[in-house]
Structure formats: structure tokens, C-alpha cells
C-alpha positions as CSV (number, residue, x, y, z in Angstrom):
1,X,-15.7,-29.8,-4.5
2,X,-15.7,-26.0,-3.9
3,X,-14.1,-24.2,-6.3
4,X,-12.9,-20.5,-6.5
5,X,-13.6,-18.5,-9.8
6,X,-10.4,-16.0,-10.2
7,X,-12.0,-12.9,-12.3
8,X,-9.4,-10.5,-11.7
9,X,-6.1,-9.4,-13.5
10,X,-3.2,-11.0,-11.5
11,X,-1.9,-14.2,-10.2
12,X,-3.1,-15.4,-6.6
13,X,0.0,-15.1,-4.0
14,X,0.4,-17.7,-1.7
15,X,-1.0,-15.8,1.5
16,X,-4.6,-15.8,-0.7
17,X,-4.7,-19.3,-1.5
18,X,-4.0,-20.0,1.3
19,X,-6.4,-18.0,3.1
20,X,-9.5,-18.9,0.4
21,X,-8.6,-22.7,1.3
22,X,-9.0,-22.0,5.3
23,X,-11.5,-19.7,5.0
24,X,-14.0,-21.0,2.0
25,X,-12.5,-24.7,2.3
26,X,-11.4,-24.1,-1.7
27,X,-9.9,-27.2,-3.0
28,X,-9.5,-26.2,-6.6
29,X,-9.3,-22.4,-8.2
30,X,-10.5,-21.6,-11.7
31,X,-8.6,-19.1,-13.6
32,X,-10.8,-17.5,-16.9
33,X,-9.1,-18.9,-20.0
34,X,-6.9,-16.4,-22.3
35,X,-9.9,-14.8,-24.2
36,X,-11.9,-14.3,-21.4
37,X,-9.2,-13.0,-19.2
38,X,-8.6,-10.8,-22.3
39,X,-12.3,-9.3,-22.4
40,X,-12.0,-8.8,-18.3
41,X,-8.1,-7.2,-18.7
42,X,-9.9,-4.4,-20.9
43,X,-13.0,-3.1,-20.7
44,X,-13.3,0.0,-22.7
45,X,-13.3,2.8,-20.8
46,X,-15.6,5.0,-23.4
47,X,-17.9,2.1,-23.7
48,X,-22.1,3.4,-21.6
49,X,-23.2,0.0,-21.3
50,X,-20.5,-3.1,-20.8
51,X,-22.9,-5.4,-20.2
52,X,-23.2,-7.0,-23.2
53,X,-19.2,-6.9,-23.6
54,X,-19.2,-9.0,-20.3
55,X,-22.0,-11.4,-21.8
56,X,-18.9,-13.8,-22.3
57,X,-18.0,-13.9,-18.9
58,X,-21.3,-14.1,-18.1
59,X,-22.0,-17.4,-19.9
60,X,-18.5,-18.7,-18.7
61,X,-20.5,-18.3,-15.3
62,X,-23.5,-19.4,-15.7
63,X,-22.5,-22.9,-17.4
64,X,-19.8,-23.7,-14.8
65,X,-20.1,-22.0,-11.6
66,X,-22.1,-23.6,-8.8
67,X,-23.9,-22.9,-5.9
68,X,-21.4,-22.0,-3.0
69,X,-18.4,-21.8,-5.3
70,X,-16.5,-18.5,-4.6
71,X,-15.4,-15.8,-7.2
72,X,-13.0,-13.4,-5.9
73,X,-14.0,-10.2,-8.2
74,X,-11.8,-7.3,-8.8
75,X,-11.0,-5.1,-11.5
76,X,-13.2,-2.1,-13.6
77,X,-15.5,-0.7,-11.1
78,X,-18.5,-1.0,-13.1
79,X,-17.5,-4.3,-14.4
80,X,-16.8,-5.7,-10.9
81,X,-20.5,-4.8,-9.1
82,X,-21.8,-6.3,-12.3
83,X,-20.5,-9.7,-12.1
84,X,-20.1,-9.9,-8.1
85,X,-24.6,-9.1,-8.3
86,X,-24.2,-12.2,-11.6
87,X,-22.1,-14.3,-8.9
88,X,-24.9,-13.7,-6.3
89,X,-27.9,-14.1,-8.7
90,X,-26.6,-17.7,-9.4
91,X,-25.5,-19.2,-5.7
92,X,-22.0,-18.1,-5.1
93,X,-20.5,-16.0,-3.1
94,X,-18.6,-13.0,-4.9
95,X,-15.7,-11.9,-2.3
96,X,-13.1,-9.6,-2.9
97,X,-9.1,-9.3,-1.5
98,X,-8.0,-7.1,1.3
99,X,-4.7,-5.6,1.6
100,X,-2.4,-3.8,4.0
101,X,-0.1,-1.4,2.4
102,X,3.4,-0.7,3.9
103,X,5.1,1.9,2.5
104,X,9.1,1.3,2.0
105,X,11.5,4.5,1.3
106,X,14.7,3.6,-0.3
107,X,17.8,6.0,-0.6
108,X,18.8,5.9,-4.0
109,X,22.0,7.8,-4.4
110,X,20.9,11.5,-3.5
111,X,17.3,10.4,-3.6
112,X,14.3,8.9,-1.7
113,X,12.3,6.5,-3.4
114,X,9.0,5.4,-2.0
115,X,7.5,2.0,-2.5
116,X,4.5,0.7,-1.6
117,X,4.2,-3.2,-0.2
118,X,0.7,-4.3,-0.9
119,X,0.1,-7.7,1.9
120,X,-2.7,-9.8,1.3
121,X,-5.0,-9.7,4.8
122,X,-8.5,-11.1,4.1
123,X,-11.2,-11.7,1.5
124,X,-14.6,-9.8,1.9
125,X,-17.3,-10.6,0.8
126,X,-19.8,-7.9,-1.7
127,X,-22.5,-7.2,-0.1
């Protein structure tokens, strides 16, 4: 059973599971568990070296994920190449969410508001 690792900071909307089941033929998705989801939510900013603050995920990786599973990777720069080149190094494929942004202005009273719409289009995959 393929299986989609979710290492990122937000729910999936409906478009992208969707879209992981017809393109990557998902059939179940993996969220990281509150601690872990913790350690990838926050990565210090001040901190040279994170890789041994992502060891965690790391392990949570290498004891679970296997060869062709997807991981949809997004978050800290630094953190993301890290674990999308961990993702490749063990079989998967490491892929990350496209979006098209639409930008909405509301009249609020005397004012214009802008707000950005954020549309899921595609997953790509890290080279």
C-alpha cells in the first residue's frame, strides 16, 4: 500500500488528496505524530547545524517509510532540502505542493483590503 508521509505544518485540503491519490496512487497518508510535528513546526532559527535537532524525524523515517512511499516536504528551508535528500537516500520520492495565488480586493468601508487565495495545482517533485 503506498503511503504519503505529510512533513509539513498544515492540514491537506481536499484538492491535494485528491491529486496525491491520482497522481502517486496514495491510498493511505501519514501525518507525524504531536511531538514530531512539534520539532518540524519549530526549528530554531539561531540554531548552525539542525541536523541533529531533525534526527527525530529522521528515525521516524527511516523505521517506517518505504521504498516508493511519497513525502510531501515543506516548511524551514534548510530543514526541507535536508529531509526531501533523507526521503531520497531511502527510496521515496520527496515532492512538494504547488499553488496558484489569486489575489481578492475587498472594500471595507472606506478601505481596500487585499487577500490572497492560495489554490492547490500540482505536487513536484525535489530534484
Amino acid at each position: 500500500m503506498k503511503r504519503m508521509y505529510l512533513i509539513f505544518s498544515h492540514k491537506m485540503t481536499d484538492l491535494q488528496v485528491l491529486d496525491a491519490k491520482k497522481s502517486f496512487g496514495i491510498k493511505e497518508f501519514v501525518y507525524l505524530n504531536e511531538e514530531l510535528q512539534k520539532v518540524w513546526s519549530s526549528v530554531p532559527p539561531d540554531m548552525a547545524d539542525i541536523k541533529e535537532y531533525l534526527e527525530s524525524i529522521v528515525k521516524f523515517l527511516q523505521e517506517s517509510l518505504k521504498g516508493g512511499d511519497v513525502a510531501l516536504v515543506q516548511g524551514d528551508f534548510g530543514a526541507t532540502c535536508y529531509i526531501a535528500k533523507i526521503v531520497k537516500e531511502l527510496g521515496g520520492v520527496a515532492v512538494y505542493a504547488t499553488t496558484k495565488r489569486d489575489v481578492v480586493e475587498i472594500k471595507v468601508g472606506d478601505k481596500i483590503e487585499k487577500k490572497s487565495v492560495f489554490e492547490h495545482v500540482m505536487f513536484r517533485n525535489y530534484f
